[in-house]
C-alpha positions as CSV (number, residue, x, y, z in Angstrom):
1,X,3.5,-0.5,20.8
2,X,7.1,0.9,20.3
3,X,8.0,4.1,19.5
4,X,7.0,5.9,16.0
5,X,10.9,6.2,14.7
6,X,11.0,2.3,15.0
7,X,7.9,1.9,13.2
8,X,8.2,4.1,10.8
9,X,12.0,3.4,10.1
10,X,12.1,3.5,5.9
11,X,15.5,1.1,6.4
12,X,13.1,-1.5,7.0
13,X,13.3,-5.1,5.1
14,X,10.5,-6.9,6.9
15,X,6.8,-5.4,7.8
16,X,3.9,-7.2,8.6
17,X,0.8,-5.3,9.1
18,X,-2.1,-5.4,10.9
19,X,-5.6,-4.2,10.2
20,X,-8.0,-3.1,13.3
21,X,-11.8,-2.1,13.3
22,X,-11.8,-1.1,17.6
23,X,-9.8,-0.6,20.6
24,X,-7.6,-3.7,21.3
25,X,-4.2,-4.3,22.1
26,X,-1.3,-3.3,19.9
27,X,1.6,-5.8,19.7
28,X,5.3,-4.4,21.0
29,X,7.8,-5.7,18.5
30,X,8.3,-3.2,15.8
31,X,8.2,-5.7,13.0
32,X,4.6,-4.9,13.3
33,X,2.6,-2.5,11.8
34,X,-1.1,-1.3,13.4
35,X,-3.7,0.0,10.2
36,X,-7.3,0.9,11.1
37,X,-9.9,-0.4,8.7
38,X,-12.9,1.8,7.1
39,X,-11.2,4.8,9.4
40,X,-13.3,6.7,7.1
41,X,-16.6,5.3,7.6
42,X,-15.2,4.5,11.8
43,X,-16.8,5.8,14.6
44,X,-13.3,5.2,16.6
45,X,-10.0,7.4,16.1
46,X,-7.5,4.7,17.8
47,X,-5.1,6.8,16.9
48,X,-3.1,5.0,14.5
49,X,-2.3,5.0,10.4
50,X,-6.1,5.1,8.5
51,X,-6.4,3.3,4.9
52,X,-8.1,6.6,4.4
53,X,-5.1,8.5,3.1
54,X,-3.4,8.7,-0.5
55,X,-5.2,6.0,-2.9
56,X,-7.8,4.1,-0.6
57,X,-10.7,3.1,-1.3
58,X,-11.4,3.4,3.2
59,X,-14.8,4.0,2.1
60,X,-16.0,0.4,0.9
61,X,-15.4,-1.0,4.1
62,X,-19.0,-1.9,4.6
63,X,-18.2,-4.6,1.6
64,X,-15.0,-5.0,1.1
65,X,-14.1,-5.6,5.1
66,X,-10.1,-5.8,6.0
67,X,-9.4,-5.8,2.3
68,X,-9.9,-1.5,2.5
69,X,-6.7,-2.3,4.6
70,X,-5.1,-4.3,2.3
71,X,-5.4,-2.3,-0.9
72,X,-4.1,0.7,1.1
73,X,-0.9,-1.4,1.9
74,X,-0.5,-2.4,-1.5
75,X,-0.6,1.4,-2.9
76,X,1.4,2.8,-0.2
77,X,3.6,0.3,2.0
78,X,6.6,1.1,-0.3
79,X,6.2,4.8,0.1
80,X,6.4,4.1,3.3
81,X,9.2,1.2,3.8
82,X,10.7,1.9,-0.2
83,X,13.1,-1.2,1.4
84,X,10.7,-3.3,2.0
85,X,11.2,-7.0,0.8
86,X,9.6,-9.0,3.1
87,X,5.4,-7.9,3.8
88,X,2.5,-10.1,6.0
89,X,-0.6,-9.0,7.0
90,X,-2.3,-9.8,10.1
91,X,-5.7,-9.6,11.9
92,X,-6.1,-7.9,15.6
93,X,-7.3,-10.9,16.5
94,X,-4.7,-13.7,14.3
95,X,-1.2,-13.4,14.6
96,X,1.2,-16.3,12.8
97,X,2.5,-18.3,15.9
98,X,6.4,-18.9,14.2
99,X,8.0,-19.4,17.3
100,X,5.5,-21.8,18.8
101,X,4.8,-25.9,17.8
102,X,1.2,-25.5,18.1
103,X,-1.3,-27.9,16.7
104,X,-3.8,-24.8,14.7
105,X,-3.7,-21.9,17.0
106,X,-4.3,-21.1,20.7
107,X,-7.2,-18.9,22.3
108,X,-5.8,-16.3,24.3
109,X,-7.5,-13.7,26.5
110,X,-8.0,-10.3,25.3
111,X,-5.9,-8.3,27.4
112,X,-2.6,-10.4,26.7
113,X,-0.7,-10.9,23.1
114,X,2.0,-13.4,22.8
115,X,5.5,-12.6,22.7
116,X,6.4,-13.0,19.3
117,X,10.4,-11.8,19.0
118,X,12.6,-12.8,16.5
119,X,10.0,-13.1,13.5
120,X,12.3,-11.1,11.2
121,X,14.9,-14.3,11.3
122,X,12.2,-16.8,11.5
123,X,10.5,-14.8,8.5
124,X,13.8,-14.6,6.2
125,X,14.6,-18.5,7.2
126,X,11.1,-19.6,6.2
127,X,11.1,-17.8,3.2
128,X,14.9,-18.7,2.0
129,X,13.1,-22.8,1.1
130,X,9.1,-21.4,0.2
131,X,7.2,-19.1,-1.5
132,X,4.6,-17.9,1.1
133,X,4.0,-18.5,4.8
134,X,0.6,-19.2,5.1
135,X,-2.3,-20.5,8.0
136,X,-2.4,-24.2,8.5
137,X,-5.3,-25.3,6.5
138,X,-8.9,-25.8,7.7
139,X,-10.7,-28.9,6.4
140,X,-13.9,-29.4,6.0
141,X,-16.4,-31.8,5.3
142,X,-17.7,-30.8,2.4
143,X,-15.7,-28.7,-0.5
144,X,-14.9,-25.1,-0.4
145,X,-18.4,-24.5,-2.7
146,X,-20.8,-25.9,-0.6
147,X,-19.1,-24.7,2.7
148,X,-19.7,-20.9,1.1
149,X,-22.6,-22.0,-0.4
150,X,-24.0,-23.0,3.4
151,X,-23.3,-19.9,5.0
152,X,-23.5,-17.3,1.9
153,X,-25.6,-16.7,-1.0
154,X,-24.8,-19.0,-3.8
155,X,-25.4,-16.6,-6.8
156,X,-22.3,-14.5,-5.4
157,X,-20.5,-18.1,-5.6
158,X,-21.9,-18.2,-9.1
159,X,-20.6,-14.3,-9.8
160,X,-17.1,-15.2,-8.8
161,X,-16.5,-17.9,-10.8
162,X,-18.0,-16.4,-14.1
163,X,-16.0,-13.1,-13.1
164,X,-12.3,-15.5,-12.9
165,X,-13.6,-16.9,-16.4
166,X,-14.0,-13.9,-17.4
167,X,-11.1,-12.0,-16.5
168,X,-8.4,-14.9,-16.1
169,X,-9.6,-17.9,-18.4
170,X,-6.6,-19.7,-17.6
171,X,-7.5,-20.3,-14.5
172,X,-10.8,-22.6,-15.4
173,X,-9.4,-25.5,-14.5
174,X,-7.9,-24.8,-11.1
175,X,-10.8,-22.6,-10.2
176,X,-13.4,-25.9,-10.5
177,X,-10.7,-28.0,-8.8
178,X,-9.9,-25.8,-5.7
179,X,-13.3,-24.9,-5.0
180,X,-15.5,-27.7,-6.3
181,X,-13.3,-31.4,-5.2
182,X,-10.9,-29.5,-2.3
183,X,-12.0,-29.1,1.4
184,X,-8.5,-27.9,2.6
185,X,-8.7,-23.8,2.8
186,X,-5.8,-21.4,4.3
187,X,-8.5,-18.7,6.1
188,X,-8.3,-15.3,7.3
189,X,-5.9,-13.7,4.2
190,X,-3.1,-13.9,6.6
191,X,0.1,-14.3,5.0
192,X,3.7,-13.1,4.3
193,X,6.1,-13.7,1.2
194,X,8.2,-11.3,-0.2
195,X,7.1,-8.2,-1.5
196,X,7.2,-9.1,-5.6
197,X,4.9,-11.9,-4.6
198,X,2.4,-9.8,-2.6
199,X,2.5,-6.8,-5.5
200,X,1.7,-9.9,-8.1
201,X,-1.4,-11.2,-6.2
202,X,-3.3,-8.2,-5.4
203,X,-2.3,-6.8,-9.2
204,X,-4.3,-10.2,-9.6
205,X,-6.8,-10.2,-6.8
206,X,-8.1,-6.5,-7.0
207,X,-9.7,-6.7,-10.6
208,X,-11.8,-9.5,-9.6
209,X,-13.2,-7.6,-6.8
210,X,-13.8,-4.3,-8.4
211,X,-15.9,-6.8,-11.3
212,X,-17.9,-8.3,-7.9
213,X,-18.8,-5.3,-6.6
214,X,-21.0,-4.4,-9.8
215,X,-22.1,-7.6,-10.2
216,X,-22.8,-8.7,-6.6
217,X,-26.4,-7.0,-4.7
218,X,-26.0,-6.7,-1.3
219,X,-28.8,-3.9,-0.9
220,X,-31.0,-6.4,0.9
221,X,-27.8,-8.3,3.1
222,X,-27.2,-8.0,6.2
223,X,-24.2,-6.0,7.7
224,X,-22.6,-9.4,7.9
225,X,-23.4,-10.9,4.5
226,X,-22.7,-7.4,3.4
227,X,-19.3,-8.7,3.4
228,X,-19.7,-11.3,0.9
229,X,-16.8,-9.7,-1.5
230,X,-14.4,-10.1,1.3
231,X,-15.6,-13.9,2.2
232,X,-14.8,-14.3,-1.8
233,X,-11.5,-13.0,-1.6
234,X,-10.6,-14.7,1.4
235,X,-10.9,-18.0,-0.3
236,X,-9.2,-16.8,-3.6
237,X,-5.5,-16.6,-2.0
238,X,-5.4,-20.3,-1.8
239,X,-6.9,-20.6,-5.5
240,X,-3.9,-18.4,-6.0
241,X,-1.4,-20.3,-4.5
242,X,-2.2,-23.6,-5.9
243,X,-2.7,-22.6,-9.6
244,X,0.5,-20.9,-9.6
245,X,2.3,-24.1,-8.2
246,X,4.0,-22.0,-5.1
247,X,5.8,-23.6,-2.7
248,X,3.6,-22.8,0.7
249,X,4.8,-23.3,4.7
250,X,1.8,-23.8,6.8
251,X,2.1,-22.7,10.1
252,X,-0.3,-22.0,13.1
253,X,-1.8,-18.8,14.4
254,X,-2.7,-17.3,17.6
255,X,-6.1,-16.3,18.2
256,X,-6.6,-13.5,20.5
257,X,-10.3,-14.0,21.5
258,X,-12.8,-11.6,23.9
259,X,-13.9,-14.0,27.1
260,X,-17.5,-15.4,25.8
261,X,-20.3,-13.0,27.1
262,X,-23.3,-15.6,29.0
263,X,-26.0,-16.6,26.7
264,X,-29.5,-18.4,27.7
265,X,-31.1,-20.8,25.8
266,X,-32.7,-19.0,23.2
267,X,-29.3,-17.8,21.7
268,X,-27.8,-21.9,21.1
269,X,-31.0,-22.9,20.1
270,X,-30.8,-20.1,17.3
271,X,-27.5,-20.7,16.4
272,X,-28.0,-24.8,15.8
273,X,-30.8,-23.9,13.2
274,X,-28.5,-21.3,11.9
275,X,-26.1,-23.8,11.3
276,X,-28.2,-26.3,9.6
277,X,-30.6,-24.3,7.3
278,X,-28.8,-22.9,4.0
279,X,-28.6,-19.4,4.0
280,X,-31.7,-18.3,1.6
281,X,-33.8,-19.9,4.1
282,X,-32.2,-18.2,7.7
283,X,-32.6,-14.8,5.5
284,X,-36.2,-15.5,4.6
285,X,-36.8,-16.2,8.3
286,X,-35.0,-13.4,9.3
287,X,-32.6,-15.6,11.4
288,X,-29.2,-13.7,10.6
């Protein structure tokens, strides 16, 4: 990582951060910005800015995941950067690939991040003809719904929808559209736009969550499905982007990934019935 000045240089137009749970590698260009998420619930210092200072809410990271990261950018990036007008957000692991023709994204090992100069051009070019830069879409076979459905509880599926009625009526009809007849999703929450545009969609995004978070009982979820809020809100940016009509670039990602660790039999046995029971049933049998 470059030096502090550079990263903290409040001249700067373009910042894309990134959110990190544990030790991994920090990338060099200063366009970047490291954040550690749920720094106050960690058990790792690594040293870099928390999303436990000034308005956080670092605590719910148990729930709410990366977005503890993301709210604290959205209360305090300008503060920081009161220049900013370009902002992204990226994962340790997921970094946009702009300077690469890649197919979806490309596995890379651990100990080695891309080189990924010249973003702030690429970034400002991108953005002079769209909206938002966003990750190619995945596409399933089934719609958005049922995917969650398959690997999540379906009442919080259920919650979200009556909390987007609730709260932003007007969005009925694309909410059953997007969710209910569309298999294409942009994952991950990784994107970049220009700053008015991210200020608009978490001014948007946040109420809903704060709504699931009463409504939604994970007392009895494991630490994974614990995390159901942030599965939600993963899948809400591209509700967002497609009611609002914005103009989207879809490009690929790297995917920094740990070299697989040797399983026996047991484990892929496991993980095909996983796969193919619906989630009440692997929690009944105590399979997640």
């Amino acid at each position: 990582m470059s030096n502090l000045k550079d990263i903290y240089d409040e001249q700067t137009k373009i910042k894309l951060f990134v959110c990190y749970y544990q030790p991994w590698s920090f990338p060099k260009e200063n366009i970047y910005f490291p954040i550690q998420a749920g720094k106050s619930i960690s058990k790792y210092n690594l040293k870099i800015q928390g999303d436990n200072t000034d308005d956080n809410i670092s605590d719910k990271n148990a729930t709410f995941s990366e977005f503890t990261a993301w709210y604290w950018v959205w209360k305090n990036s300008k503060k920081i950067f009161p220049s900013l007008e370009y902002i992204g957000l990226s994962h340790y692991r997921r970094f946009f690939a702009l300077n690469k023709p890649l197919e979806y994204y490309t596995l890379i090992n651990r100990d080695y991040l891309p080189n990924m100069e010249n973003y702030d051009t690429l970034i400002k070019q991108k953005l002079e003809k769209n909206d938002i830069i966003l990750v190619k879409p995945a596409i399933f076979g089934i719609s958005i719904k049922d995917f969650f459905e398959h690997y999540h509880n379906a009442s919080d599926y259920r919650i979200l929808k009556e909390i987007v009625h609730k709260i932003y009526p007007e969005y009925d009809e694309s909410f059953n559209y997007y969710f209910e007849n569309n298999n294409k999703l942009s994952l991950y929450c990784l994107f970049i736009a220009k700053y008015d545009l991210f200020n608009k969609y978490f001014e948007w995004l946040f109420p809903i969550l704060f709504e699931a978070e009463k409504l939604i009982d994970v007392s009895n979820y494991n630490s994974y499905h614990k995390r159901s809020i942030a599965f939600l809100a993963e899948r809400l940016l591209s509700l967002y982007v497609y009611h609002n009509k914005l103009k989207a670039c879809y490009e690929p990602i790297y995917y920094i990934k740990k070299k697989p660790a040797k399983r026996n039999i047991i484990y892929y046995f496991l993980k095909i019935i996983k796969f193919l029971l619906p989630y009440g049933i692997v929690k009944t049998l105590k399979l997640s």
